[in-house]
C-alpha positions as CSV (number, residue, x, y, z in Angstrom):
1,X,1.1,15.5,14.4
2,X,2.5,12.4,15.0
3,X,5.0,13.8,17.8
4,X,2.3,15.1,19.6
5,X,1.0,13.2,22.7
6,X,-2.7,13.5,21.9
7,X,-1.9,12.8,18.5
8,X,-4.5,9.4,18.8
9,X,-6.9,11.3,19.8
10,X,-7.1,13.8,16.9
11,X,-6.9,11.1,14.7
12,X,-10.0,9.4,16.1
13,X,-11.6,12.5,16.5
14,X,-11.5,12.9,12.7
15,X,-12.2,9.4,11.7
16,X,-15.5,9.7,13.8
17,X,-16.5,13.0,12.5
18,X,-15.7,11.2,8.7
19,X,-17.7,8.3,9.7
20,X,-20.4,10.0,11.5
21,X,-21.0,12.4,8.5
22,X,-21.4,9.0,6.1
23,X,-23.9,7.4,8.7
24,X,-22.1,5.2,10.9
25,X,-22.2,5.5,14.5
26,X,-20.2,3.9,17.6
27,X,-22.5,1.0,19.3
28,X,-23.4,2.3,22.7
29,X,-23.1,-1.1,24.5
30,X,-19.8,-2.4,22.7
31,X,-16.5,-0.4,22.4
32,X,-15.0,-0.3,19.1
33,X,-18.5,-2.1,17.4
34,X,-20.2,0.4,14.9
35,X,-23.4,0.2,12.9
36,X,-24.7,2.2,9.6
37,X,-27.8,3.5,10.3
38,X,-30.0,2.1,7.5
39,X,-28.2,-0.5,5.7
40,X,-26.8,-3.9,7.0
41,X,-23.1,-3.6,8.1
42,X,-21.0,-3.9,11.1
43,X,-17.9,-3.5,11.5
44,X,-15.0,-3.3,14.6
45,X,-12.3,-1.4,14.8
46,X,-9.0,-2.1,16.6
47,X,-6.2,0.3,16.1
48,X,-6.0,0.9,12.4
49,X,-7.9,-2.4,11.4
50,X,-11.5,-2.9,10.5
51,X,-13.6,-6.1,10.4
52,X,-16.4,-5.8,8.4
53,X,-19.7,-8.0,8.2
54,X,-22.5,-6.8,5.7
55,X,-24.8,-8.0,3.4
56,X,-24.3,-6.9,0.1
57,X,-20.7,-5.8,-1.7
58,X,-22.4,-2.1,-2.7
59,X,-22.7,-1.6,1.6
60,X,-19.3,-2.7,2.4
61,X,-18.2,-0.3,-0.6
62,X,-19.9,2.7,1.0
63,X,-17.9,2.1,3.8
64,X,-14.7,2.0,1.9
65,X,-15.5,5.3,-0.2
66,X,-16.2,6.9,3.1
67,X,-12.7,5.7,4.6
68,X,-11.2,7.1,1.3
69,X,-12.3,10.4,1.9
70,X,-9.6,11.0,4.1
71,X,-7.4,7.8,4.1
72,X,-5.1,5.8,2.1
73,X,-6.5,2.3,2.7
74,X,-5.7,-1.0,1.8
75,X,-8.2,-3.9,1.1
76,X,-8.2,-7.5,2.0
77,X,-11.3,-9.2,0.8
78,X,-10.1,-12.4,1.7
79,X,-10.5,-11.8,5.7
80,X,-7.7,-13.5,6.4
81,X,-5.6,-11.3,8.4
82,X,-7.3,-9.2,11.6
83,X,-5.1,-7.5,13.9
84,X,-2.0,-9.8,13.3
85,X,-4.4,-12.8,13.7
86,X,-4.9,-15.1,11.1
87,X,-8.3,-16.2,9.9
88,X,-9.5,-19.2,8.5
């Protein structure tokens, strides 16, 4: 898949379809901002990355369990590092 041209596109396709069946949804007004529809968390995605905000650890964990689903994910709690930037 990855020598195909619209290989970015089938990928995406399938991450929103995974995240879409777990409850999260695209922001209409802001590209790459996404909201769960009941419970408090946000997050953006850029590429491969994802910033998360949310209020409680069990809601960011329903996020991660979803992402598992279909993807080998690594965690950074910390925050430190978004898209090659470094956080404070």
């Amino acid at each position: 898949m990855y020598s195909l041209p619209q290989a970015g596109r089938l990928v995406y396709n399938n991450l929103v379809l995974n995240l879409d069946q777990n409850g999260y949804r695209p922001c209409k007004q802001t590209h790459g901002l996404w909201r769960h529809e009941s419970p408090p968390i946000t997050f953006s995605l850029v590429v491969d990355d994802f910033g998360i905000k949310y209020v409680g650890e069990e809601h960011a964990k329903h996020l991660i369990a979803a992402l598992l689903e279909d993807y080998r994910i690594t965690e950074d709690w910390t925050g430190s590092l978004y898209y090659g930037l470094q956080l404070d």
